[in-house]
N, C-alpha and C positions, 0 to 999 in steps of 0.2 A: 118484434119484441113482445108482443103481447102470448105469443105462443110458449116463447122462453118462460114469461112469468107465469103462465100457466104448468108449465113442467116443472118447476118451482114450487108452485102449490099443492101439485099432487105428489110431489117427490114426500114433502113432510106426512102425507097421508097414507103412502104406501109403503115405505121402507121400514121397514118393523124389525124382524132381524135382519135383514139384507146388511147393514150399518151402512149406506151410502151416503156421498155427500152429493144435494139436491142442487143449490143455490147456483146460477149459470151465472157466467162472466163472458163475453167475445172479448178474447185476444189474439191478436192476430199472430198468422205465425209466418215467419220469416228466415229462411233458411242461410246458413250461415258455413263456414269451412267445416268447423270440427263440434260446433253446437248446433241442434234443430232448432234454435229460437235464439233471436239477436236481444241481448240485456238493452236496455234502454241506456243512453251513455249517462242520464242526470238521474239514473238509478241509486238509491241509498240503501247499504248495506251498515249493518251495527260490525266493528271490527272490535273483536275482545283479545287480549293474552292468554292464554293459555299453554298447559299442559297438554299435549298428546295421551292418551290412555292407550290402551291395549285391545280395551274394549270397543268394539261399534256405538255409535249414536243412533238410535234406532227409533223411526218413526213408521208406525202401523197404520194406516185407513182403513175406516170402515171397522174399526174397532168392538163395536155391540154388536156386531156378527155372532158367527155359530164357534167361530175359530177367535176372534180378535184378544179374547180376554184370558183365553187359555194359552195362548201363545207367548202374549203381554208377563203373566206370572213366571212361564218356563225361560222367557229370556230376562227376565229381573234377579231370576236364582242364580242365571249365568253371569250377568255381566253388570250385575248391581240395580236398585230400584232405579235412582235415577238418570241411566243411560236409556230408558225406555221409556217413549212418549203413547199415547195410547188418545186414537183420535175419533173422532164420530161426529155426526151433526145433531145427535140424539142425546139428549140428557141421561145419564149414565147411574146407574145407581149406588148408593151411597157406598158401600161395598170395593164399589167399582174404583168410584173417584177418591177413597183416601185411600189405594190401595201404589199407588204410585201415578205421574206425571198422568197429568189428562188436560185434552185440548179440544176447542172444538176447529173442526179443520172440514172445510169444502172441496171436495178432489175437483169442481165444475168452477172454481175460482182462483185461476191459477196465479196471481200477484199473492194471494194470501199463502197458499200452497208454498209457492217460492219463496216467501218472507219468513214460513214454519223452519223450512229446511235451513235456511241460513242462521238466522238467527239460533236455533238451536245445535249447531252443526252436526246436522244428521248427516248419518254414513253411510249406514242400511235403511233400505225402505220400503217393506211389506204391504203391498197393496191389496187390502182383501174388500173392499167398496164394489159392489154387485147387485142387480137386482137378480134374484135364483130363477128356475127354468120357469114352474109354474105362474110366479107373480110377472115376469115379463112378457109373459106371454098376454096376457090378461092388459098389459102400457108397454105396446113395443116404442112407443117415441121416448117415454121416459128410461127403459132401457136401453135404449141407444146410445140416450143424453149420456146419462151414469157410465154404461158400460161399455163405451165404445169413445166420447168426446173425452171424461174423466181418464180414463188411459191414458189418452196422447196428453194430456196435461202432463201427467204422472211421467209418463218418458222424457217429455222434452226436460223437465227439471232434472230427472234423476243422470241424462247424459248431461245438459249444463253442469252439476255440480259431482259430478262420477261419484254417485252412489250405486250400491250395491242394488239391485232391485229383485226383489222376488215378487212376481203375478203368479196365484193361483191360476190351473187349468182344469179340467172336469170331464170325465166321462160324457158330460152332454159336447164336446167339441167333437165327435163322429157321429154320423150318421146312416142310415139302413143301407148306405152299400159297403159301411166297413164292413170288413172282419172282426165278427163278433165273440168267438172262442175260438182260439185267447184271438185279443185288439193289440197289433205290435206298436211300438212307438213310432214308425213311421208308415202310413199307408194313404189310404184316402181318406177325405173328409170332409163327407159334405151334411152336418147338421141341417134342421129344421126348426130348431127352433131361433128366435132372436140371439137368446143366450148364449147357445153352443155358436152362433154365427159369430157372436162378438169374443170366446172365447179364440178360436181359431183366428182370428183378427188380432188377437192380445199376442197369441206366439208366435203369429210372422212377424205384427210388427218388431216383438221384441227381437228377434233372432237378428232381426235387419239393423236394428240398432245397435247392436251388438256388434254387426259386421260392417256398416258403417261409420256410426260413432265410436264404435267401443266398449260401447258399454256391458256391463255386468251383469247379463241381466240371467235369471235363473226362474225354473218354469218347474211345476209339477201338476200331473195329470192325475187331481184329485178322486177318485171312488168315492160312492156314500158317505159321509161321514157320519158316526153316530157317538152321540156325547149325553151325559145326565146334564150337565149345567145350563142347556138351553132349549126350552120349548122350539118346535118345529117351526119352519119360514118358508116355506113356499116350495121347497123341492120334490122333487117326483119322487125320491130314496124316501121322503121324512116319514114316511109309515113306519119305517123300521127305530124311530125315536120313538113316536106316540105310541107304539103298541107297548111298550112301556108302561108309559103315566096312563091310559086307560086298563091294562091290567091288573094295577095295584087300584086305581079311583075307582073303576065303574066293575070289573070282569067281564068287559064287554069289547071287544075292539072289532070295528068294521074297517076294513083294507080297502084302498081305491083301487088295487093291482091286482089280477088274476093271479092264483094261488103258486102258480109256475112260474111267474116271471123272475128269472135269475138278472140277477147284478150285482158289479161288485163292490165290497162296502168294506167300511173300514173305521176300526172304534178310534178316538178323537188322540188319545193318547202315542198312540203309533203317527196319526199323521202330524201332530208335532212335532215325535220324533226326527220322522222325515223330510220335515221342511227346517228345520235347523242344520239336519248333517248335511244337507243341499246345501245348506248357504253358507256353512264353512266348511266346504270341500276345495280341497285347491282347487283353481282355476283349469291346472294343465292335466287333471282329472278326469276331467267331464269331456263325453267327447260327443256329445250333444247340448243344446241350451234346457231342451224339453224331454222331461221324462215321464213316462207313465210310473205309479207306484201304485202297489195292491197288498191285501192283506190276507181276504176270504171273500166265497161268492156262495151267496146263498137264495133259496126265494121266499115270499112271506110264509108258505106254508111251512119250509122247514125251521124259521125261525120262529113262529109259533110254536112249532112242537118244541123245542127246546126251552123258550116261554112258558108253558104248558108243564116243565116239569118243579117248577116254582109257585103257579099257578093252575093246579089242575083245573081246577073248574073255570077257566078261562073260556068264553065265547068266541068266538072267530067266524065273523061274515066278510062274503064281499059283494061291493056294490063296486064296479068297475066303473072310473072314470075313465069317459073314451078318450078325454084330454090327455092325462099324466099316461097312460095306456101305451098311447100310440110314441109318446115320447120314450117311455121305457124299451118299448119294441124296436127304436133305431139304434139304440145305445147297446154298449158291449157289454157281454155278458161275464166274460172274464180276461183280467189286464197280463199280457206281458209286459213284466217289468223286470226283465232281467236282466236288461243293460244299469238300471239304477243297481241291483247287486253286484254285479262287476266292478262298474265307475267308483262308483264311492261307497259301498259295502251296503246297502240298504238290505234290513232283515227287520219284518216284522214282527211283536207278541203276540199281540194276542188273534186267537182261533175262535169260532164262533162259541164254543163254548164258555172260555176267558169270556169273552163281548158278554155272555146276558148274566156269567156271574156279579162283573164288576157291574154292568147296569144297577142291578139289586142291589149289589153291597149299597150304592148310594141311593138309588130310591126306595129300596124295600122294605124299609120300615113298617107300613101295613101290614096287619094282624091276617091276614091272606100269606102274605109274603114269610112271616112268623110262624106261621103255621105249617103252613109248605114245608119248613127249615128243621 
């Protein structure tokens, strides 16, 4: 126990944008016909009337993430403010929280988990709670806890109440003996880091419950993502957000990646896109659980040059971190995803050149950036 509360204490000190839930609970798990987990018999549930909607009941983890909040808005335009609950263990800001439903919600506390779902009868359930490649690496116990015990939480509830589930996947789930250009959706895969290990763990197990329980579960093999609305968190890609907000602050950006190192990335907008036409694609659709999806592949030197034409006088060094380095070097270069085009029509917008206009249109407000223009 005393180790538990310790992963507890540093869960609140290190999950910054990760939006993880820290707080551990042991419950036991107990296998059952057609549930991974036996309900308790003198278990109390709130039983309401209601109306049926049309719309999903949609509850997100790990919500002050990179993705949590931009999701949270695209599916409240869909299916109304309050069908979307929006969760974190992280105090949210003002913005945030009178922007529609907000909860705080522990993925490592699975009675409370279970009590969220019920109680608000969620239908869909977007699990984005993660510690990212760099800071897990840095607390493999505490990414275990989050990334690996938080999961099974997240499963056994979403097959007890057959919710719809989407787990992110990532580029960090292959490793240096995949195939790197193009990385097909199915090949080998054997990461190095914690991260990528627990991702990989996230798509069997879900595919298994899927083929055992039944459950619905749906997978996407995230690339870079890069967004204006949120400072970087810990990922090996995040260079390609900071060089950004250092171009217009300082005109200085030092890179931790060698000037070559290709990977594929993807502006934040399209990967909304694509995790919603994932999750409402018919079922008899898909003819995988997991799919890779891509947009553009670039490396920092060419996304500087294109930087560069916004910011001419922009600086660009590199100080190569041998850490994020050697993780970049396992990881694939560029995604086959053309079973997502087939299945369920996946087509991305924007080109890297789209990526650094609309960056600027939102942060370029500096007289650099005005000038440039």
């Amino acid at each position: 126990m005393p180790v538990i509360r310790n992963l507890g204490r540093a869960a609140s000190q290190l999950l910054q944008s990760s939006g993880c839930g820290c707080g551990v609970s042991l419950v036991p798990v107990r296998a059952i016909g057609v549930s991974p987990r036996q309900v308790a018999s003198d278990a109390s549930f709130h039983s309401v009337t209601f109306s049926e909607s049309d719309h999903p009941r949609v509850l997100i983890t790990g919500g002050l993430g990179q993705l949590g909040v931009g999701l949270a808005k695209l599916l409240r335009k869909r299916f109304g403010k309050n069908n979307v609950i929006l969760s974190d263990i992280r105090k949210p800001a003002d913005n945030v929280f009178y922007s529609g439903p907000f909860i705080f919600a522990d993925i490592l506390d699975y009675k409370n988990l279970r009590e969220i779902v019920v109680n608000n009868r969620i239908t869909w359930l977007f699990h984005y709670s993660a510690l990212l490649s760099a800071v897990g690496e840095a607390n493999v116990p505490l990414a275990r806890a989050v990334n690996i015990t938080g999961l099974h939480n997240v499963l056994d509830i979403a097959a007890e109440h057959n919710l719809r589930l989407f787990v992110p996947s990532t580029i960090g789930a292959f490793g240096p003996t995949s195939p790197r250009d193009p990385t097909p959706d199915l090949c080998i895969q054997r990461p190095r880091t914690i991260y990528g290990v627990s991702k990989v763990h996230a798509e069997l197990m879900g595919e298994y419950y899927h083929y055992r329980y039944g459950l619905d579960f749906r997978c996407l093999r995230y690339p870079g993502i890069i967004s204006a609305d949120s400072q970087p968190g810990g990922g090996t890609t995040d260079y390609a957000v900071q060089i950004f907000h250092d171009a217009i602050k300082t005109g200085k950006f030092k890179c931790y990646l060698r000037p070559d190192t290709r990977l594929p990335m993807m502006y934040i907008d399209d990967c909304l896109k694509a995790t919603l036409e994932v999750m409402e694609a018919p079922a008899e659709a898909l003819t995988m659980r997991t799919y890779n999806i891509s947009a553009m592949s670039f490396t920092p030197e060419e996304l500087a040059q294109e930087v560069q034409k916004y910011v001419p006088e922009l600086q660009v060094t590199y100080n190569v971190d041998q850490v994020r380095q050697a993780i970049a070097d396992s990881w694939p270069m560029n995604f086959d995803d053309s079973n997502a085009r087939r299945d369920w029509g996946w087509k991305h917008d924007y080109d890297l050149p789209e990526l650094v206009t609309t960056m600027f249109s939102y942060l370029g407000s500096d007289s650099r950036v005005a000038q440039a223009n």
